[in-house]
N, C-alpha and C positions, 0 to 999 in steps of 0.2 A: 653341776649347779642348775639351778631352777632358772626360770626366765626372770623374776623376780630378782635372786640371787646375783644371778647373770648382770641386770642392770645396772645393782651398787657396785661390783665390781668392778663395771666400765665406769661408771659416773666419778668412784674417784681416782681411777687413772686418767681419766679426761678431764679434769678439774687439778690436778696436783701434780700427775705423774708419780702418783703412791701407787704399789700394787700392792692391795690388801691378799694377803695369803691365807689368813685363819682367824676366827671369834675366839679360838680355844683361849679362855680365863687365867691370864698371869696369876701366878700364886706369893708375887710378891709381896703384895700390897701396900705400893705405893699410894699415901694418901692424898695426892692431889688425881689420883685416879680417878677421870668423869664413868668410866663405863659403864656401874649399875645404877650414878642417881643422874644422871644428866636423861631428860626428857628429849631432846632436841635428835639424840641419838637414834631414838626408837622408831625413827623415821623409816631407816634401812634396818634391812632384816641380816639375823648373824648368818656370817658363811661359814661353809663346810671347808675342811685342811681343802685347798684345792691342790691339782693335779698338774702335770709338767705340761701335760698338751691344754691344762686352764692359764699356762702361767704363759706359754706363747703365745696364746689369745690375745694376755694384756698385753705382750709385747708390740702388737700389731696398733694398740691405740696409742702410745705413747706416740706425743709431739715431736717434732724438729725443736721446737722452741724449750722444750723438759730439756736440760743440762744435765739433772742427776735424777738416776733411776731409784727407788728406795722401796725396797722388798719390804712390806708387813707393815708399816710406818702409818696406816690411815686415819685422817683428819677426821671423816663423819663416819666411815667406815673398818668394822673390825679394830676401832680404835683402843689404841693402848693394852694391844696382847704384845707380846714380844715374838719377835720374828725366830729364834731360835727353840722352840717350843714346837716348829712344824720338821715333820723327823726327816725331812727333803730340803730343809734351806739350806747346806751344804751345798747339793745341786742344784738350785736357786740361782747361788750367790756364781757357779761356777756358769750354768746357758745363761744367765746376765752378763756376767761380763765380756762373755767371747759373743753374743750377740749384739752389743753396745761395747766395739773394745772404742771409740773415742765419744763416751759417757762415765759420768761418772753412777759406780752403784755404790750403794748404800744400806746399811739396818741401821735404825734408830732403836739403842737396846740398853738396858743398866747394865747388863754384861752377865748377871748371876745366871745363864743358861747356856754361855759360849766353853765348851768343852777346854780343858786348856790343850789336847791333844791335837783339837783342828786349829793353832794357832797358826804352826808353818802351810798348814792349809791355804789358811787366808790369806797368808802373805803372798802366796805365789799368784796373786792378780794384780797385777801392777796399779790396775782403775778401780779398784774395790778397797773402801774404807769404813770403816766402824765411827761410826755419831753416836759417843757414847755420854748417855744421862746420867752424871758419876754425881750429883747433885750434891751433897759432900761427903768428906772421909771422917767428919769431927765427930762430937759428941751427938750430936742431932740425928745421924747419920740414921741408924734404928729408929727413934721417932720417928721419920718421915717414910721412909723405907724399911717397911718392918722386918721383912725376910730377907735380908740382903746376903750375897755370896760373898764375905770379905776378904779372904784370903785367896777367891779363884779372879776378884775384883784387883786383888794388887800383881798376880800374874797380869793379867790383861792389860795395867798400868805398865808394866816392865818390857812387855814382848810384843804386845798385838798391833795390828795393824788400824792403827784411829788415826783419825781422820780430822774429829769434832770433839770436843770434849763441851760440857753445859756445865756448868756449876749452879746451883743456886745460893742466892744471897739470902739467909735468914735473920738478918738484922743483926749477926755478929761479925765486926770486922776482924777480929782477930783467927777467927775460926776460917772464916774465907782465905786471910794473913794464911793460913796453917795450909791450906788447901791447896793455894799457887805457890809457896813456896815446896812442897812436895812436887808439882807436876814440873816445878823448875828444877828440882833438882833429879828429874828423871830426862831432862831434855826436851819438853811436849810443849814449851813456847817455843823450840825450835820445832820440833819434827810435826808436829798438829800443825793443820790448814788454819785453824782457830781454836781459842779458848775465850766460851761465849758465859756468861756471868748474866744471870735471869734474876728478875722481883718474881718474889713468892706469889701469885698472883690469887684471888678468890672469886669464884661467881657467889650466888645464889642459892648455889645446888651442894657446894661443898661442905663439908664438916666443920665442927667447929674447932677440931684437933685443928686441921689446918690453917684457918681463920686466924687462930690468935698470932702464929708465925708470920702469917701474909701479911699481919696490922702490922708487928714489929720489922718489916721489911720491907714494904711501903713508906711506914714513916720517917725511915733515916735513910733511903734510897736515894737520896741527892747526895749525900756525904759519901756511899759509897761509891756514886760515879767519879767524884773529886778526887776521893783514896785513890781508883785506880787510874785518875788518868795522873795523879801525879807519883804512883808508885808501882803501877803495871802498865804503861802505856800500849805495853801490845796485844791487853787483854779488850776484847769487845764486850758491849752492852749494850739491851735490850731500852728500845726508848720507848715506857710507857706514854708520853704523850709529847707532841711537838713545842721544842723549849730548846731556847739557846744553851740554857743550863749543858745538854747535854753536845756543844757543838768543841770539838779539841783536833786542832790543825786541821785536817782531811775531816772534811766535815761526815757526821755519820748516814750512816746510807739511807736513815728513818726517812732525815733532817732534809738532806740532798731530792729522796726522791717525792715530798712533802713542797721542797721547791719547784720542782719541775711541772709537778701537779698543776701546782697557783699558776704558773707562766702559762702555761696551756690554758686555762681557765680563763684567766686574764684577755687570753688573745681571744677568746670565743666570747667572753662576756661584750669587748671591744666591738668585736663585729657584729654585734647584734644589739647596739647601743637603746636603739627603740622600744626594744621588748624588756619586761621587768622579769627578774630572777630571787626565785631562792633555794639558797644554797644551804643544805642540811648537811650537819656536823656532829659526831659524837665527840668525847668529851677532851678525848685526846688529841683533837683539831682543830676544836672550836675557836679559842682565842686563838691561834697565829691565827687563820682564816679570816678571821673575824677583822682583826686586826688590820689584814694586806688588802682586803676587800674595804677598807671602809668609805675609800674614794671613790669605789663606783656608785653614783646613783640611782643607778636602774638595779641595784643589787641587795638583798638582803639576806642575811646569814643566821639560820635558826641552829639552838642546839638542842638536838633529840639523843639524850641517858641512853645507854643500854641498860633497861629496864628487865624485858623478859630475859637476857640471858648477863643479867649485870653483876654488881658488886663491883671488884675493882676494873675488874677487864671493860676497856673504853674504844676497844677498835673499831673501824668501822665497817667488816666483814661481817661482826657479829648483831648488828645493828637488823632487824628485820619489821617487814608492815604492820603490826600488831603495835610496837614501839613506837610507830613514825603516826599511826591513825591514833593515839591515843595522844600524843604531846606535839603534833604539830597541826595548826589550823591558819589557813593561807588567808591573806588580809587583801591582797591583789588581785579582781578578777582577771582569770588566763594566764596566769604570772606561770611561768615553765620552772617546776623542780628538778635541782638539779641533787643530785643523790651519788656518794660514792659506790663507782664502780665495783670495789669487794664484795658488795652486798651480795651481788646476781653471780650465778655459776653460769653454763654452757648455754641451759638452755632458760636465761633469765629470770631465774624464779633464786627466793632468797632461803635464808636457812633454814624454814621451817616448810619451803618448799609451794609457796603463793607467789604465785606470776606479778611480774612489772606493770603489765596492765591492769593488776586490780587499783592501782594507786592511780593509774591517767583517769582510768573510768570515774572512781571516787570523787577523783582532785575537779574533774574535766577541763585538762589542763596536762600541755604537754610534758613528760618527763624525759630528761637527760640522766645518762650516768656519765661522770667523769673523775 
């Protein structure tokens, strides 16, 4: 790899504990694919198949704190190839696991490239599971995933070694009905870690094939959290934005770690009762926040859209200064913003890669991330 090269490699093993292995071009074409129109991408440069003595490199940056190692899987980088496409992720998956045998490793993969010959392969790693994007098996199935492997896709359902299964919700309840009742009757609510049930989601950048699906699964995605928590309670979901709607017994981890946030916040706003605050929020935070904050008065809570990388997607990782200098203007002189921490990677600078202190200098005015 180049020194260039070299860089993104580390950046998202130090940011994610992904190791990107290859740029090489899935031939699937999955249409929520960001690869060729997402701009934000173009950041980092593609990498080359890397090599075994490249892949113990990244092993050397992986945290204490990474839980799970996940070969090919990269969030800014090398994103959305599929990890068995590199003619070495066999040997990959195999000095992964014996190098991290108390981690867990990982591919994140639709499955149409896993040989069904390497299935007892895989098995034979006790800490190596498959997070597989089976997104669904119904009629849509080809729509959304045009090239799909179906029949090497219901080996893999039968035999393989998974770990995670994702479905996607397309605004048919009955089709999803059709989807968990097949993974149940294959035993994958027992033997899966989880089976995680996603909104269709759309930026800005996507298609409009995709579009029309994300509308219809967006706008009856309350009813499908109700379906399953009163007729799958052991399937998990994706909390597009912070809402009791989405709170059932053990509250969800969105909800929970959304609480712990505010309690921390609370105690800092607390301890610094003199000084005035404001606290920026995308869209998916804004009202609770809004809301648990409204008794402090030294505190104000603005909401700044994901804009440049918006449409439905409202988190606040995606949230970056372009967004924040166009739709926020501070009415407090000195008043200290407070900005969630997702925004910044390692080395503070946010998604499109402009440092944290362009916003103090701008603002002049201290900034917190929490």
């Amino acid at each position: 790899m180049t020194a260039e090269e070299f860089y993104a490699f580390s950046y998202e093993i130090i940011n994610w504990g992904n190791i990107p292995i290859s740029s090489k071009n899935c031939g699937v074409g999955c249409i929520f694919c960001k690869v060729h129109r997402d701009p934000i991408l173009k950041r980092f440069p593609k990498l080359p198949e890397i090599t075994l003595d490249d892949l113990y490199e990244g092993f050397k940056l992986i945290k204490d704190s990474h839980n799970f190692v996940r070969l090919g899987a990269g969030v800014m980088v090398a994103a959305h190839t599929d990890p068995y496409l590199h003619p070495l992720i066999f040997d990959f998956i195999k000095h992964a696991s014996e190098y991290f045998p108390h981690k867990k490793i990982t591919t994140v993969s639709t499955g149409s490239y896993i040989s069904e010959d390497k299935i007892d392969y895989l098995l034979s790693f006790p800490n190596f599971g498959i997070d597989l994007s089976l997104v669904t098996m119904q009629e849509q199935r080809e729509t959304i995933v045009p090239r799909p492997t179906r029949e090497r896709l219901e080996t893999l359902l039968r035999e393989g070694p998974i770990r995670k299964i994702s479905l996607m919700y397309t605004g048919d309840l009955n089709a999803l009905k059709r989807d968990l009742d097949k993974l149940i009757g294959l035993n994958w609510h027992i033997k899966a870690k989880e089976i995680l049930v996603r909104r269709v989601e759309y930026t800005k950048f996507s298609p409009d094939k995709l579009n029309t699906i994300s509308y219809q699964s967006i706008e009856t995605y309350e009813s499908c959290v109700a379906f399953l928590k009163a007729n799958y309670p052991f399937v998990k979901f994706t909390v597009p934005y912070l809402s009791d709607v989405f709170l059932d017994g053990e509250e969800n981890e969105y909800l929970t770690q959304g609480k712990e946030r505010l309690k921390e916040l609370k105690e800092k706003l607390q301890a610094k009762s003199n000084n005035h605050f404001n606290v920026i929020c995308p869209e998916s935070s804004y009202k609770y926040f809004k809301q648990e904050l409204s008794s402090f008065e030294n505190t104000d809570v603005y909401l700044v859209k994901n804009e440049l990388y918006g449409g439905s997607v409202t988190i606040a990782g995606l949230l970056n200064h372009e967004d924040i200098l166009n739709q926020y203007k501070t009415v407090v002189a000195n008043a200290t913003t407070v900005l969630p921490f997702e925004m910044y990677d390692h080395e503070t600078k946010e998604i499109t890669g402009r440092h944290i202190s362009e916003l103090s200098t701008f603002y002049n005015s201290p900034i917190w991330t929490a």
